[in-house]
ROPAVO-529411 format. One line per field, with one value per residue: residue number from 1; z, y, x of N, C-alpha, C in turn. Coordinates in nm, 3 decimals. Atoms other than C-alpha are relative to their C-alpha. Layout:
BEGIN
num: c(NUM; ...)
n_up: c(Z; ...)
n_north: c(Y; ...)
n_east: c(X; ...)
ca_up: c(Z; ...)
ca_north: c(Y; ...)
ca_east: c(X; ...)
c_up: c(Z; ...)
c_north: c(Y; ...)
c_east: c(X; ...)
This chain:
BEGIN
num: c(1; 2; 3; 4; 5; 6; 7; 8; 9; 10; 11; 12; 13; 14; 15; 16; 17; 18; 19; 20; 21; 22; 23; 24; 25; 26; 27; 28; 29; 30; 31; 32; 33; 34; 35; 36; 37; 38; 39; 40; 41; 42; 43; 44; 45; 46; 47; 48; 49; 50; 51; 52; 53; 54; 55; 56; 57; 58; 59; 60; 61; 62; 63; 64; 65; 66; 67; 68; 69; 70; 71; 72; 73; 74; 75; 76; 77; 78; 79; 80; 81; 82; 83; 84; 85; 86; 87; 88; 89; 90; 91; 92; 93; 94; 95; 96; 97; 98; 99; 100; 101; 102; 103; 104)
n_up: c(0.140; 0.079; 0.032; 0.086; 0.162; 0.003; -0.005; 0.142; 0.110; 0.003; 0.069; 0.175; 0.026; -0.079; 0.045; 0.079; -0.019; -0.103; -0.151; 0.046; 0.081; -0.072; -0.152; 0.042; 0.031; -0.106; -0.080; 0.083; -0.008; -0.108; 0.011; 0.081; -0.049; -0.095; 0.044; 0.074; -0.107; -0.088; 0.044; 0.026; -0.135; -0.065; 0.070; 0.015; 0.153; 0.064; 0.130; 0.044; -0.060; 0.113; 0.123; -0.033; 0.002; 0.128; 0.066; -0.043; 0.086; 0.144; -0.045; -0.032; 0.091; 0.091; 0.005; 0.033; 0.070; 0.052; -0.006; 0.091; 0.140; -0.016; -0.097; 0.013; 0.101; 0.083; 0.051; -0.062; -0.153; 0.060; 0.033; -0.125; -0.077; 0.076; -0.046; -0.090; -0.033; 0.027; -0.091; -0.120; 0.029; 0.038; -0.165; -0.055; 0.092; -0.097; -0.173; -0.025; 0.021; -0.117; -0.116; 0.002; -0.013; -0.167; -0.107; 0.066)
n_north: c(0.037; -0.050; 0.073; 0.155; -0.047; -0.038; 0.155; 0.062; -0.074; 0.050; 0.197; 0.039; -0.065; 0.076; 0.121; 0.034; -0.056; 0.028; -0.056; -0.112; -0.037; -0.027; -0.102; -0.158; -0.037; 0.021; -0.119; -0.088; 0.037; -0.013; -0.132; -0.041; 0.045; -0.100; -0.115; 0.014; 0.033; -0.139; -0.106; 0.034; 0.002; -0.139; -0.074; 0.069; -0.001; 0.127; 0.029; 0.075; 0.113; 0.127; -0.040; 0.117; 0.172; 0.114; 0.035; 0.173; 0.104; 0.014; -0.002; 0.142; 0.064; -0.005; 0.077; 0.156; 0.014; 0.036; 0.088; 0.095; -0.005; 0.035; 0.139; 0.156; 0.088; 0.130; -0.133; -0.011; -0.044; -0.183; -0.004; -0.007; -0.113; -0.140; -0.023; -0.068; -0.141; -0.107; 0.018; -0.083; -0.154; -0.027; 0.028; -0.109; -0.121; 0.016; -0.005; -0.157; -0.088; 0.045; -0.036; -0.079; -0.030; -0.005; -0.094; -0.147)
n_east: c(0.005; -0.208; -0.106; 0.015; -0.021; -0.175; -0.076; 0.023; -0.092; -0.120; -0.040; -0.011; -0.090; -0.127; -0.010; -0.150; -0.093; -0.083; 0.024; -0.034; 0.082; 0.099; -0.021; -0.003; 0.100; 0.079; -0.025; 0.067; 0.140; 0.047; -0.020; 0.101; 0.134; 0.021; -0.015; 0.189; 0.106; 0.015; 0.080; 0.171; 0.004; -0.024; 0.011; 0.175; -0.004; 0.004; -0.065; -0.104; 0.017; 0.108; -0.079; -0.114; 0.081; 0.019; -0.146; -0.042; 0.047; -0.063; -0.148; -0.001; 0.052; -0.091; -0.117; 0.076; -0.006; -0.150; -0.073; 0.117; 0.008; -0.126; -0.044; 0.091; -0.003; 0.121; 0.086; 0.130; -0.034; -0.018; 0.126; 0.093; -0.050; 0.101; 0.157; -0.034; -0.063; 0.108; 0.059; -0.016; 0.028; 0.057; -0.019; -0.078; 0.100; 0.166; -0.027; -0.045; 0.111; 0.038; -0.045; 0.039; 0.146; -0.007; -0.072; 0.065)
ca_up: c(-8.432; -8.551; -8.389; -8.434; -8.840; -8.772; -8.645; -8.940; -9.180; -8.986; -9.042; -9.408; -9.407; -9.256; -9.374; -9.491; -9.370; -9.137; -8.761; -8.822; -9.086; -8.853; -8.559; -8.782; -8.890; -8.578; -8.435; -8.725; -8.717; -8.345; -8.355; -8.650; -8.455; -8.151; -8.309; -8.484; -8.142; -7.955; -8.209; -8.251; -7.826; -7.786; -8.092; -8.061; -8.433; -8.618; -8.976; -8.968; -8.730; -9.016; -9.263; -9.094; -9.037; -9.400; -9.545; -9.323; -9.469; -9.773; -9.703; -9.582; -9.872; -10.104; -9.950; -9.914; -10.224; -10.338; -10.112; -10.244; -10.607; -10.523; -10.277; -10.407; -10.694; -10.747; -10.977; -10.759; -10.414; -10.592; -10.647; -10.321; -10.124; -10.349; -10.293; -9.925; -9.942; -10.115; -9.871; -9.586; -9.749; -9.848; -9.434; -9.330; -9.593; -9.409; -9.064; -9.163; -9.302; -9.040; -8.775; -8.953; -8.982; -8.564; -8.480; -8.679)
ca_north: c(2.674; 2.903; 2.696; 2.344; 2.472; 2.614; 2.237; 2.129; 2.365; 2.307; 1.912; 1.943; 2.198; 2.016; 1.669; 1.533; 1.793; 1.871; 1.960; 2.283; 2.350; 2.262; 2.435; 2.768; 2.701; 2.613; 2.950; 3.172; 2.988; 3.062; 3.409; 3.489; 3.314; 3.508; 3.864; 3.774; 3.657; 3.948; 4.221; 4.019; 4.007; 4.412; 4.533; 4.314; 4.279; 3.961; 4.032; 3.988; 3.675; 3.471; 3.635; 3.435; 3.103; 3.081; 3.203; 2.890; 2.677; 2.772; 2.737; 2.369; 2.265; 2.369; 2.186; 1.868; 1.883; 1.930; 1.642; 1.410; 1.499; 1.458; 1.126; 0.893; 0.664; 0.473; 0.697; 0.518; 0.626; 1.025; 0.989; 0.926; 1.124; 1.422; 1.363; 1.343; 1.687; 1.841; 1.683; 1.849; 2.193; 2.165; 2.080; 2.401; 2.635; 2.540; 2.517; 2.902; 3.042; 2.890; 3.061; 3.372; 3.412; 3.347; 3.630; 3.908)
ca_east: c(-8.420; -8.084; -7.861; -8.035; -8.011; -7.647; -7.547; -7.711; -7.481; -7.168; -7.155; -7.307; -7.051; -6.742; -6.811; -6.446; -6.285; -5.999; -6.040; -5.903; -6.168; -6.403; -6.370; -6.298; -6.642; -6.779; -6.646; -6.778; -7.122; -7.135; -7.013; -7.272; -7.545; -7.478; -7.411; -7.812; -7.980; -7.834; -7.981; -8.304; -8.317; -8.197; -8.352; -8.742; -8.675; -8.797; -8.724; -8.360; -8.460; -8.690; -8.420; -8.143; -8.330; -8.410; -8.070; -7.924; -8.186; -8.076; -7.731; -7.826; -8.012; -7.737; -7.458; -7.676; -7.726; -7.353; -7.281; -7.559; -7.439; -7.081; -7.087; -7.342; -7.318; -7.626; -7.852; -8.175; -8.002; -7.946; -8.330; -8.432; -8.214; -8.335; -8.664; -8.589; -8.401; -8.672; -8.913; -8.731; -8.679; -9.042; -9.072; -8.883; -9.071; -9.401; -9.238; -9.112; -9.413; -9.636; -9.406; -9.406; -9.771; -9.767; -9.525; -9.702)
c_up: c(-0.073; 0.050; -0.007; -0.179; -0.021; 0.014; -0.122; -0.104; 0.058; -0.047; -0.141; -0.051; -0.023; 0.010; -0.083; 0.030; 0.141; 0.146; -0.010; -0.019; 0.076; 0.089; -0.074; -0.018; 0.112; 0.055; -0.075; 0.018; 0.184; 0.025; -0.119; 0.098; 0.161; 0.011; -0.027; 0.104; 0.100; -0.041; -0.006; 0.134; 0.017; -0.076; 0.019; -0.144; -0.047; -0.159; -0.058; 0.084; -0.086; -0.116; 0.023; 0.008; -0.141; -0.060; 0.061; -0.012; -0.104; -0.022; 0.030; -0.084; -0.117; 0.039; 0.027; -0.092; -0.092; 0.055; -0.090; -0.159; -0.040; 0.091; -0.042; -0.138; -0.051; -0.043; 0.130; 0.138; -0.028; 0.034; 0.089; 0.118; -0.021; 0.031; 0.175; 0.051; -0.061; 0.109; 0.137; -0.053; -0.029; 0.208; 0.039; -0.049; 0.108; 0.134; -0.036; -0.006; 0.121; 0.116; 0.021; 0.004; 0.159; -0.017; -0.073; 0.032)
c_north: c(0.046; -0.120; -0.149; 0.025; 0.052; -0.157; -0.036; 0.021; -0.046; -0.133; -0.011; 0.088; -0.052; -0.080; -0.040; 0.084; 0.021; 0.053; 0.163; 0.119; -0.002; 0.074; 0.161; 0.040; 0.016; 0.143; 0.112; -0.058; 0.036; 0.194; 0.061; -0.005; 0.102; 0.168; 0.037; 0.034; 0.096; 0.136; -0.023; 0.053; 0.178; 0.080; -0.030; 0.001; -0.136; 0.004; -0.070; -0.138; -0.124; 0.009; -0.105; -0.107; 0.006; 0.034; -0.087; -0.124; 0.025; -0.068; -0.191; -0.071; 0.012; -0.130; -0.148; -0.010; -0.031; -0.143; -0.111; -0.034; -0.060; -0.156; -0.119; -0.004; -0.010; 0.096; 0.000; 0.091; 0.176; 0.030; 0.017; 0.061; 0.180; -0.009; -0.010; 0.156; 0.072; 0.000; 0.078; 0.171; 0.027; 0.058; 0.173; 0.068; 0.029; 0.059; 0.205; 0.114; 0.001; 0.121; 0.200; 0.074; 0.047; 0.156; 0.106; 0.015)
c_east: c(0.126; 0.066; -0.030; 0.047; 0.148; 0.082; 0.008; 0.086; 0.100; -0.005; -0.069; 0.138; 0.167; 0.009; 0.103; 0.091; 0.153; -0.044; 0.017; -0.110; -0.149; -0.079; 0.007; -0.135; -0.084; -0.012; -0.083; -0.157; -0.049; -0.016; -0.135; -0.131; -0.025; -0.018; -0.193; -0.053; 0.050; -0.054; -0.171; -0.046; -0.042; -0.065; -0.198; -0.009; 0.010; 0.036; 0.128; 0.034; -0.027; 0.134; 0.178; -0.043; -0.003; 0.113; 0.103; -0.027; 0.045; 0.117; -0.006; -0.021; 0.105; 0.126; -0.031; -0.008; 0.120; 0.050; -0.054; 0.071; 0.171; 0.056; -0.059; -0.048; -0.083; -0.111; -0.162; 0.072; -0.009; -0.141; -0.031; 0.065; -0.002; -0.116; 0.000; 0.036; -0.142; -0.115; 0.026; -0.007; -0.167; -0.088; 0.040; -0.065; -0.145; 0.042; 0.010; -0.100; -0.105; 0.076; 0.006; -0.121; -0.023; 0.012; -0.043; -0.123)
């Protein structure tokens, strides 16, 4: 789920941008994601596990949003690609809580 949700951030992330820009991110989003899933692994510690998944949803839903607000014209298309985004963050909330409930 991190790095499906890390993909997710790089390319809302790195949409228009240069190769460069990409790859810097790519590297930092990998390096983060691995630094996480080796303390979660060595430590048996889920807090800062759920605590990274949803500050990357966050992180996702923001810059969808910036693009959304910044790329597309047509007020109906804004509308329904917002209500989409909320639809998925509402998606992820569940999926997170749900998962936390489980592992406790």
């Amino acid at each position: 789920m991190q790095i499906a949700t890390a993909c997710c951030l790089h390319r809302a992330s790195t949409f228009g941008k240069s190769q460069t820009y990409s790859r810097n991110i790519a590297l930092l989003l990998i390096g983060g994601i691995t630094v996480e899933t080796l303390y979660h692994s060595y430590m048996n510690e889920h807090v800062v596990h759920e605590l990274t998944f949803l500050f990357l949803i966050l992180l996702v839903i923001g810059r969808t949003r910036s693009l959304i607000s910044k790329r597309v014209e047509r007020p109906e298309d804004k509308r329904n690609l917002r209500s989409l985004a909320i639809f998925g963050a509402g998606n992820a909330s569940s999926f997170l809580n749900d998962w936390i409930v489980i592992m406790d």
